[in-house]
N, C-alpha and C positions, 0 to 999 in steps of 0.2 A: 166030773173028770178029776183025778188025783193032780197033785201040783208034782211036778217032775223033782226027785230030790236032788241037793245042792251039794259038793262038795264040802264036806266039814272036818272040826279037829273039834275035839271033845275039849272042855277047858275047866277048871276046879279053878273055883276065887273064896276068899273068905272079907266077907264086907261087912262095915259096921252093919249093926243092928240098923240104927236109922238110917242108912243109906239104904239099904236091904227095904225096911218101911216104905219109906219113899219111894224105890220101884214098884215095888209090890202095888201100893197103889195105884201111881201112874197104868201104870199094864191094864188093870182093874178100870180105873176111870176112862182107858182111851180103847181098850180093847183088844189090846196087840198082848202076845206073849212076851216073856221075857227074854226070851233069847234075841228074839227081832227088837226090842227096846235097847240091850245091852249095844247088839252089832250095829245100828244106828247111832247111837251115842260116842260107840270109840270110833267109830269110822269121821263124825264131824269133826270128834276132839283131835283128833290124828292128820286129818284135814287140815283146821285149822292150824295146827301145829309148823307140819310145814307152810304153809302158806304165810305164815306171821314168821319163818324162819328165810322166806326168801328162796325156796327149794321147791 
């Protein structure tokens, strides 16, 4: 059965080289795409953000 699609906004980044390495990887060694590795990363960072901001 298809996964139901999710509401999205298309998004254009330019990342270092090594950072760029270093997902790429990651994706590779844990399995996940990158899209799903990026939107888990800014959603903790953003998390946390407020939360260490008291908001």
């Amino acid at each position: 059965m298809a996964r139901a699609k999710k509401d999205n906004v298309p998004v254009s980044v330019r990342l270092e080289k090594g950072i760029f390495e270093k997902l790429s990887k990651f994706c590779e060694d844990s399995g996940q795409p990158k899209t799903v590795a990026v939107e888990r990363a800014l959603e903790m960072y953003i998390d946390d953000y407020y939360e260490k901001m008291g908001k």
